[in-house]
N, C-alpha and C positions, 0 to 999 in steps of 0.2 A: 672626760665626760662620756658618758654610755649610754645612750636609747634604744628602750626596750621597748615594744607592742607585744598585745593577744589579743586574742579572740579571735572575730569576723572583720579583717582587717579593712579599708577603705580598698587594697589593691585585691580584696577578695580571696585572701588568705587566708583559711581557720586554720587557729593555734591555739590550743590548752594551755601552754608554758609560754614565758615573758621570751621574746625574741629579740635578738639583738641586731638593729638595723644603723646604718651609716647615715648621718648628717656631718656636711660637710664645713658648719657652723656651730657660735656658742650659740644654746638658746637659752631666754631667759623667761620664756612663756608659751607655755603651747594650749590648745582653746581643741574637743574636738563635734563635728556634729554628727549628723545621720552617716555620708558615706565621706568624710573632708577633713582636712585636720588642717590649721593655722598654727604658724610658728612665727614668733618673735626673736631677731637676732641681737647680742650685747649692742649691735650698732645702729638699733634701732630699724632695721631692716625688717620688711612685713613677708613669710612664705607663706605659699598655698600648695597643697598636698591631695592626689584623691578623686572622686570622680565629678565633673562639671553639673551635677544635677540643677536646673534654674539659672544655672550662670555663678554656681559659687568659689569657683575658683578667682574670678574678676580677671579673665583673661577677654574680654568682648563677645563673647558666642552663650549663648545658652545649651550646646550641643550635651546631649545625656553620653552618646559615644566615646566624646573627647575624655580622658581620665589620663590624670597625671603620677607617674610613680615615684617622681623627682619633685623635691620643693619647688614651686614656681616666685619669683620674686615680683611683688602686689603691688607694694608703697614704701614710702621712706619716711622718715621721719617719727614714725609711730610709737607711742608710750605704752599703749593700752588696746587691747582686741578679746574679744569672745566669739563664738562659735552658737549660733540657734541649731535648731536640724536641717535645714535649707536655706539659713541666711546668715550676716554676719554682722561685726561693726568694728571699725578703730576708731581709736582717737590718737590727735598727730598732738606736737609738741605744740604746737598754738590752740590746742583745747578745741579743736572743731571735729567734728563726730561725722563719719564716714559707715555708709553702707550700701550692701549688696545682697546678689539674689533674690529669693521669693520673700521680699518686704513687702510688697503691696503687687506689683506687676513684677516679672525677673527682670531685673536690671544688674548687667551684665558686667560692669565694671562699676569699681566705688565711684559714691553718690554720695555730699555733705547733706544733714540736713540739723547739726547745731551746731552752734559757737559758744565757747564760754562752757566748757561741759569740761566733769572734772573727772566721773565716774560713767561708766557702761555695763550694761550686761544685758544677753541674751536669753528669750524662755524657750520652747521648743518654734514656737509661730509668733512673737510678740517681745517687744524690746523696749529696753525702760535707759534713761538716761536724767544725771544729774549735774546741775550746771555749777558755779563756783557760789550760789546764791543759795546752795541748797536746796533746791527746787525740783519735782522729779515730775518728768516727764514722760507720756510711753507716746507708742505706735503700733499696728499689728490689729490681731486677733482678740476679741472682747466678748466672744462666745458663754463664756462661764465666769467673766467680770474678773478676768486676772490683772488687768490691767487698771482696774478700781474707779472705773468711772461708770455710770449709769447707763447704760447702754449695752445693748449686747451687737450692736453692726463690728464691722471690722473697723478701726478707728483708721482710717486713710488721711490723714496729718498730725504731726506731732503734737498733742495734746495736754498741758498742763494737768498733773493728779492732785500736787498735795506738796506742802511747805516745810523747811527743818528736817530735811532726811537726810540720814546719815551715810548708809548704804542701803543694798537693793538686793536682792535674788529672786532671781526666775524661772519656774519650772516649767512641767508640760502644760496646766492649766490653771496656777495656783503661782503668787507672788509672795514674797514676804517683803517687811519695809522693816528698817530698822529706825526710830528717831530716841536720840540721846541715848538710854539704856534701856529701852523698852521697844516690845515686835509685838508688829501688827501683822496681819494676812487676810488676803482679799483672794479671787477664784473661787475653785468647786472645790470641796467637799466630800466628794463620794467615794474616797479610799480615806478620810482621814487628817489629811495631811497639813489642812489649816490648823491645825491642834486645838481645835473648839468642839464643843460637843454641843450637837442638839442644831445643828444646822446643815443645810444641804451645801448651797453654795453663798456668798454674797458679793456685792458690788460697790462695799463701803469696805477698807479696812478695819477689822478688831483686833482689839489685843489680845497675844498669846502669854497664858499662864507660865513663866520663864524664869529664873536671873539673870542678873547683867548678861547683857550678848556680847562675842567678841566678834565674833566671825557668822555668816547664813548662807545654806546652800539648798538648792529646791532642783525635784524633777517630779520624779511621780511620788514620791514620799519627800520628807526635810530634814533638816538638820542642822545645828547650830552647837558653839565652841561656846562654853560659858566656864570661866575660869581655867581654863585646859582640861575640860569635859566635855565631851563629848554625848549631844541629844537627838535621838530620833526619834522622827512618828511621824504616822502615814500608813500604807499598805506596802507587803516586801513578803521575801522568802521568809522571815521572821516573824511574818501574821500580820496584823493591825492593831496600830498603838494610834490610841486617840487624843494622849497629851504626850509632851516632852518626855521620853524615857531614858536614864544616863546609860549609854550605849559603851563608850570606852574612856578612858579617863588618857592624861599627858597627850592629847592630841591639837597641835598649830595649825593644822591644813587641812580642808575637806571638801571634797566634788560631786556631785550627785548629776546625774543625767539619765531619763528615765528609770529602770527596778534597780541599776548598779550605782553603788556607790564605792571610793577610794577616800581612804583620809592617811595621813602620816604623822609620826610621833615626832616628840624634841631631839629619840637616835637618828631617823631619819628610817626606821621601819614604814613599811607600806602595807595599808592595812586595804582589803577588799569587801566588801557585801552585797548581796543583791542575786540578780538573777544568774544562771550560769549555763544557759540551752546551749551557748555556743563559747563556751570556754572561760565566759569573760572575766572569771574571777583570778585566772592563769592558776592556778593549782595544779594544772594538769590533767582536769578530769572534768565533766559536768555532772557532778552530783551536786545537789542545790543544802547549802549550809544555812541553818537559821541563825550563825555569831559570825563575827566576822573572824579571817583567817589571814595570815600572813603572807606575802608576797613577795618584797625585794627590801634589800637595806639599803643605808647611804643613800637615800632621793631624795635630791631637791626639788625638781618640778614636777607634775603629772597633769593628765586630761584623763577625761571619762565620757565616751562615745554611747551610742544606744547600745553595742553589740560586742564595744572593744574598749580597750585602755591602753596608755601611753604613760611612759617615765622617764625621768633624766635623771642618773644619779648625778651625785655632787663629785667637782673636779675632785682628784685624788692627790696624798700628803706627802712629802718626799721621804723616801725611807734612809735611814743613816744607820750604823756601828757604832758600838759602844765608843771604840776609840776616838772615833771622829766625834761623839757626844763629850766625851772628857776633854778632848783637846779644844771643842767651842767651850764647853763650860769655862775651864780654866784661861782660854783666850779671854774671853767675857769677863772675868773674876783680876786679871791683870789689867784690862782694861779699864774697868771700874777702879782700882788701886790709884793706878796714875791721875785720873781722871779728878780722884779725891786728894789727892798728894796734892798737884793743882791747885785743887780750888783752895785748901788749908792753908797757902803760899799766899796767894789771892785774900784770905782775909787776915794772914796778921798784916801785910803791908796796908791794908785797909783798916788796921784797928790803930796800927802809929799815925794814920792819918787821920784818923777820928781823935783819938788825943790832943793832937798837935790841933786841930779843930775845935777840940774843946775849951782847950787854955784861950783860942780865940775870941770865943763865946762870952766866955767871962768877963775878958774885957770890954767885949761892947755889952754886955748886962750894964757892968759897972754906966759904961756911958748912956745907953739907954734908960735907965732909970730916973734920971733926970730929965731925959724925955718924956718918960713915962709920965713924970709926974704933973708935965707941962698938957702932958695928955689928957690925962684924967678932968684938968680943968677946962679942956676943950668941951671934952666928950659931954660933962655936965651943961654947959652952954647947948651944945648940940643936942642934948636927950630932950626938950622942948621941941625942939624941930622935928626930930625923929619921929614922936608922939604924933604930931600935928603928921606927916609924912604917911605914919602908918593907917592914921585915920583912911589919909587918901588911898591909901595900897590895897586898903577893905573895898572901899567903894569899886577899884578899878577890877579889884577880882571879881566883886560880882558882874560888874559889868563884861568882863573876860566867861564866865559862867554863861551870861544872858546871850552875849555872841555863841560859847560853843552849842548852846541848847538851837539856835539859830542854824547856827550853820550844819547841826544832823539834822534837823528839820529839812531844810536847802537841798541835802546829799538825799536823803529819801525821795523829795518829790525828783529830785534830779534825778534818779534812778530809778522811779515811775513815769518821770519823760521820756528817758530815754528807751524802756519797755512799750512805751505809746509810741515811740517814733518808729521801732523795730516794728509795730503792728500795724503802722502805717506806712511802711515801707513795702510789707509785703500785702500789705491791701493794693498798694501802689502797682507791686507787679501785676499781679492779677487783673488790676484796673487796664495796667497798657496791655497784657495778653487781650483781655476782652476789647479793648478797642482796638487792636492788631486782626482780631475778629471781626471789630464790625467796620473796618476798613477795609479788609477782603470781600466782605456781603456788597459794603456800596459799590466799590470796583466790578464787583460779579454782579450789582445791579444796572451799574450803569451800562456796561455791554449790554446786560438783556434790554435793558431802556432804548439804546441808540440802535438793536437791533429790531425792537415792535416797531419804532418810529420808520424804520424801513422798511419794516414790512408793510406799516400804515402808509407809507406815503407811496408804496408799488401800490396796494389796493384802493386808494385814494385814485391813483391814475386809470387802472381799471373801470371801479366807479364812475369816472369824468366819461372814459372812454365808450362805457353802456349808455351814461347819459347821455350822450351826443347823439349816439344810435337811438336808443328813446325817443329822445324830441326829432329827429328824424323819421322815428315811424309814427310818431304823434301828429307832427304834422299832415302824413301822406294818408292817415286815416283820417285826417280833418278832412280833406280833400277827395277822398271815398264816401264819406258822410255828406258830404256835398252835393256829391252825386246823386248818394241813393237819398237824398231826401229832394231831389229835382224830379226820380222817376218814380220816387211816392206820391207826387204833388201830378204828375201826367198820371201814374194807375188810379191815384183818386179820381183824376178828371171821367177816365175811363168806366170805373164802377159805376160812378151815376149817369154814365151816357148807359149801361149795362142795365141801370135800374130798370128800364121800361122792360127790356127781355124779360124779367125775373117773371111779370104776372104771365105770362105765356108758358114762361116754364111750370111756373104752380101748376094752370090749366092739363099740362101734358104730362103732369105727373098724379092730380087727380085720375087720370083716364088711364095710369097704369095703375094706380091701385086699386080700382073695380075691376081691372081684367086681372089680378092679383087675387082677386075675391073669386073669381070663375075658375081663374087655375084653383085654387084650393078645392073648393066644391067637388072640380074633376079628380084631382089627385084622392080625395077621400073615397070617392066611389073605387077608381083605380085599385084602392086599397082593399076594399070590398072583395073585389075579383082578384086580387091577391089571393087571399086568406083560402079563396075557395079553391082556386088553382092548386094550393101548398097540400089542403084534403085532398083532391085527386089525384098528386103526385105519390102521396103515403098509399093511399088504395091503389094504384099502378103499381107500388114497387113490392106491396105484400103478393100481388097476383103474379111478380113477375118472381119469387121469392118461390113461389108453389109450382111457377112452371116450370123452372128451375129444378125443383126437386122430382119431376114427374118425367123431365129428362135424362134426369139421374138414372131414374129407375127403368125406363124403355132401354138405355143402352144397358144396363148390364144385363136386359132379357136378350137385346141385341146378339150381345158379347156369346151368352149360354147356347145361342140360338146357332150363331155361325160354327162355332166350335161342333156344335152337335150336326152341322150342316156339311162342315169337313169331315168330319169320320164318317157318315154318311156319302160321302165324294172317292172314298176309298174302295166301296165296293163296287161289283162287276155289271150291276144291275141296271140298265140305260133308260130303264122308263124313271126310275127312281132319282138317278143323277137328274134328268131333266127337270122332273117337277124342284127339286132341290134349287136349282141354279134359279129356277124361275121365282122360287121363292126367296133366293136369298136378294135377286132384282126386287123385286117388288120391294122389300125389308130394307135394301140399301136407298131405294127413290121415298119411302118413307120418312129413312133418317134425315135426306137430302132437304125434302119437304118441311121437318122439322126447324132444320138448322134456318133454312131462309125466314121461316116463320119469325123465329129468336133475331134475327139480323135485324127484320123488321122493326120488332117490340124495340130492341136497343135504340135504331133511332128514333123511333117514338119519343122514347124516353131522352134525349139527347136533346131533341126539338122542344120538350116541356123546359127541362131544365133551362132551355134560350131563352123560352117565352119568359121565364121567371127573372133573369137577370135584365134581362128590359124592363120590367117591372120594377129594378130594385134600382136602374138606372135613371127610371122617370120620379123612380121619389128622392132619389139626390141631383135629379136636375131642380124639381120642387123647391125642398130644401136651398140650394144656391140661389135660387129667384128672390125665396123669401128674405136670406141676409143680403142678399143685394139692395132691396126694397125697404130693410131696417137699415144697411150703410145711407143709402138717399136719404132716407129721414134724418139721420144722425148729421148728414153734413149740408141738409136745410137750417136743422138747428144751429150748429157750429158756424155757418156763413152769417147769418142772422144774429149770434152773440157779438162776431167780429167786426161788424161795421153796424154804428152810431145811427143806420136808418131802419123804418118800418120792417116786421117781419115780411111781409107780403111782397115787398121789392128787393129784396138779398135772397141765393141760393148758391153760395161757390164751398169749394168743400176745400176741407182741413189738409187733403194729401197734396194739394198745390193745382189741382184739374179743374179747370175752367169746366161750368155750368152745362155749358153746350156738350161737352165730351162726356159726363155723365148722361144726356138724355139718347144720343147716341150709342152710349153701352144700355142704356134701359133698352130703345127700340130694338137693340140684336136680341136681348133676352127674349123680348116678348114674342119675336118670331120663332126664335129655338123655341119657346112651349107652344105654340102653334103646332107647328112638327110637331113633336112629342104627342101632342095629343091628338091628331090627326094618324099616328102612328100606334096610337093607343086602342083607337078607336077599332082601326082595320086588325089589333089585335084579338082586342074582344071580339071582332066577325068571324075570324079567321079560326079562333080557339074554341073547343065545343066543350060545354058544362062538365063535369064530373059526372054527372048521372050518364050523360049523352057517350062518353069517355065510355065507361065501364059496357055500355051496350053493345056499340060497338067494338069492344074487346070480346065479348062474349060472343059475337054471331061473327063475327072473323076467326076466332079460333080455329089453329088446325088439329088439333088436339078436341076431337069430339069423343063424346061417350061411343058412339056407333062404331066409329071409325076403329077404337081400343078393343071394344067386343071383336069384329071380325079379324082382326089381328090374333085375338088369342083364340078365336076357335079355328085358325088356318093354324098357328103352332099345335092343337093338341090333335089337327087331325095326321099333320105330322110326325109328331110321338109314337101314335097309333100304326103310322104306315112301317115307322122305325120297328116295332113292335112285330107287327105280321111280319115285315122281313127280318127279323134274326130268327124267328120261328120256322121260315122258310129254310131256311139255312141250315137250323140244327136236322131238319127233315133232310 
């Protein structure tokens, strides 16, 4: 036995030409997917080959790293296995169906999930199974209704399709079913490959235009053995064929796993088609063939991976020489001789024995026929009863009839029982799963229960523990309450021993609001002589605005004057210096005279601005009288809201001050505006009118017309003296 691979091998291999690799067992089935290859041993022994992608080796890990280059050993027992692209399935010698990988979640080692299963097979994502009842079953992927049930979710439990199927194949997205001599196909559509025209995909089986099927194989295109013919159709290197087309004739076996397909002949040639990016046709080359092309002789078994392919040839025949053929021949030919020599021995002693048997014979005929005869008048006696007999033998067969019609009635519902007990079995688990559930919930409630209850009954204690405090300061506010309702009962008594004061107070507070009415009077006049004040201060500051600028202008005569008084100090001439010096005294006691002048006016003006802020003093001493005068009102009225007697006997006020201490702060006020106005008064004496003002600025001035005249005719007599003497000079 020989094993060969190509293409893109699982150990990541590209190979053109069929390679010859070592196994170290018989096998008598090999299955392969995406990167994995499954081998079946004579001894019913299960390998796993390839990389772990999803956990498909069934070694416990899902690891992608872990890759096997040696068969790994799976399960025992096993009859039957196939290969998906990342999943698998067996069946063991008790018909119970086993899988792994990305079936629904990866699951990492085999997993039953039927009994009673006679048939398996794999599609690329979706797996179909059939039980000893003819019943097919799937699981998987339902995307494009390969799996032929209504629905497009992922069918996540094994789900009953359809009744009387004979076998199954499963492609990338597309199913075929075979029942008795007729194929149906369910899936998509969109290369072809259900062999129906005029539809996209469907999710009901139809039937495919065909003869008798022997054999069906599905990936991305189909194919099927009718008579030892060989049909394809679907999309491939060869185009798109939309019904069955005879592809190659004398072919027993055929594998399709997505665009590659392998089939073999009655010599045991090994035929290739499909796609060839990466070798997979082993030819040797990847140029892509639209027939199929030749590959290896003498194979028994093969697989067909997405990328690669796998063969076993068949055990080899023992070679012999002629001579050794002649001499079994003629061994053989002696052997047979004797053998007949024998038996020829064998029956003549057996034909004297049958003679001598014979003459026997005769003589008990002879004696027999006298029996015979005694017979015959039996038998006639008896053919009456017989009759009667057979009548009854009618009756009992139908009643034999009416039992078996009974008892396949019996064996049917008994076999509808027992599919209702199987569905109540596993309602059953599910039932104790969920109650395994909601017995966890009550356990995990009753903690949280006994734990509020603890926390209730520490806050509970808290609770008690404020309450205690509560009625404890409830209490001692009773007994505060007690109190102040003893020294409300004594301030009552006291208010109305207070009532007689109040008309006294009314009395002395009428007598402040007529001298309230005098202050105003005065303040308004006050204001009068404001206003006239504020006029003479504006007329004071323009005059002193002009003296200002007229000082300006005397010093810089000043300035020209000395200057001209120093260069004149330079020369030799002593009457001249003298009058100079004399004039520059006179000129310096003028500016002196100036300056005091200015000193003056300043405080002048100092002294108005004083008088003015007393003025502005006495109208916010004013002003505070009068909201003191509106506070008193306000907390006549507010005393009078607050206690239940006549207005005329209540005046206590809202800020907590007893009656008496308000008339006491009235009396200080009304003396401060006493002062104030008595202060007002010796102001207006003291301060002299605006007209009077300006008068006396005028006739105090030092700054006369006169005074400017003989200043500038002392300069120009000056100039003139300056004059004659440089004239002097140049002479």
């Amino acid at each position: 036995m020989s094993v060969y691979i190509w293409g893109t091998t699982p150990s990541q291999e590209e190979t053109a030409t069929p390679k010859q690799i070592t196994i170290n067992f018989q096998i008598t089935k090999v299955s392969c997917g995406e990167e994995h290859m499954l081998f079946l041993s004579n001894t019913n022994q299960l390998y796993a080959l390839g990389t772990n992608n999803y956990g498909v080796l069934g070694i416990g890990s899902d690891d992608y790293s872990e890759r096997s280059l040696t068969p790994q050993l799976i399960q025992s027992n096993i009859i039957d296995m196939d290969c998906g692209w990342n999943h698998n399935i067996s069946l063991n010698i008790n018909n119970n169906a086993f899988v792994w990988g990305k079936v629904l979640n990866d699951i990492t080692q085999p997993k039953q999930i039927g009994q009673s299963i006679r048939y398996i097979k794999c599609g690329a994502r979706h797996t179909m199974m059939i039980n000893n009842k003819n019943q097919l079953y799937a699981i998987g992927a339902n995307d494009s209704g390969q799996c032929g049930i209504q629905n497009t979710k992922r069918i996540s439990e094994v789900t009953h399709v359809m009744d009387n199927v004979l076998t199954v194949a499963c492609g990338v997205s597309h199913s075929l079913i075979k029942i008795n001599q007729q194929l149906l196909a369910c899936g998509s559509n969109n290369l072809g490959q259900l062999g129906i025209q005029g539809i996209k995909n469907t999710f009901k089986p139809l039937l495919v235009d065909i003869p008798k099927v022997d054999q069906i194989a599905a990936g991305n295109h189909s194919a099927a053995i009718s008579s030892g013919n060989l049909y394809i159709w679907g999309s491939g290197c060869f185009g798109t064929l939309t019904k069955p087309t005879l592809f190659l004739p004398d072919i027993v076996d055929v594998k399709i796993n997505g665009t590659l397909g392998l089939g073999v002949d009655t010599q045991g040639q090994l035929y290739s088609w499909g796609s060839n990016v990466n070798g997979e046709l082993g030819v040797g080359d990847t140029q892509t063939r639209t027939e199929a092309v030749k590959v290896l002789k003498n194979i028994q078994h093969f697989g067909v991976g997405i990328n690669y392919a796998i063969a076993i040839s068949r055990p080899p025949q023992p070679v012999t020489t002629e001579k050794e053929y002649l001499a079994k021949t003629l061994q053989i030919e002696s052997d047979e001789r004797s053998a007949l020599e024998k038996i020829n021995r064998e029956l003549k002693s057996k034909f004297v024995e049958l003679e001598q048997c014979n003459s026997d014979l005769r003589k008990l005929l002879d004696v027999k026929s006298e029996d015979i005869n005694t017979l015959q008048a039996q038998v006639e006696n008896y053919s009456g009863t017989l009759a009667n007999q057979e009548s009854q033998i009618k009756d009992l067969k139908q009643q034999c009839q009416r039992h078996q019609t009974f008892q396949k009635d019996a064996i049917s519902k008994l076999e509808k029982y027992e599919e209702f007990i199987d569905e109540l079995e596993n309602q059953l688990k599910i039932k104790n799963e969920e109650i395994d559930g909601l017995t966890n919930q009550l356990q995990n409630f009753k903690d949280s229960l006994k734990q509020y209850q603890d926390d209730e009954t520490s806050q509970l204690n808290q609770f008690k523990n404020q309450l205690t405090e509560l009625t404890e300061q409830l209490n001692y506010e009773q007994q505060v309450n007690e109190q102040l309702v003893e020294q409300y009962s004594k301030e009552r008594e006291s208010f109305q021993q207070r009532g007689v004061l109040i008309q006294q107070y009314e009395f002395e507070i009428g007598n402040l609001q007529s001298q309230n009415k005098t202050l105003a009077s005065q303040t308004s006049s006050s204001l009068q002589q404001h206003q006239k004040l504020s006029e003479g201060l504006t007329i004071a500051n323009h005059r002193i605005e002009s003296l200002q600028t007229q000082n300006a202008k005397l010093m810089q005569e000043l300035s020209l004057l000395r200057t001209s008084i120093y260069s004149d100090l330079q020369k030799p001439q002593a009457l001249e210096v003298q009058t100079i010096i004399g004039l520059n005294k006179e000129l310096t006691e003028l500016n002196n005279q100036l300056q005091n002048k200015l000193r003056e006016k300043d405080a002048e003006i100092l002294k108005l601005k004083s008088q003015l802020g007393n003025l502005g003093t006495l109208k916010e001493s004013r002003q505070s009288l009068s909201s003191q005068m509106k506070t008193s009102q306000c907390q006549n009225q507010l005393s009078q809201q607050n206690l239940n007697i006549p207005r005329k006997q209540k005046q206590e006020s809202p800020n907590g001050k007893t009656i008496q201490e308000l008339l006491e702060s009235a009396h200080k006020h009304a003396k401060y505006m006493k002062k104030i106005l008595k202060s007002s008064e010796n102001f207006e004496s003291d301060t002299p009118s605006p007209k009077k003002k300006l008068e006396f600025s005028k006739e105090n001035s030092f700054i006369k017309n006169d005074s400017l005249s003989e200043v500038r005719e002392r300069l120009n007599k000056l100039q003139q003296n300056r004059q004659l003497y440089e004239q002097k000079l140049r002479i």
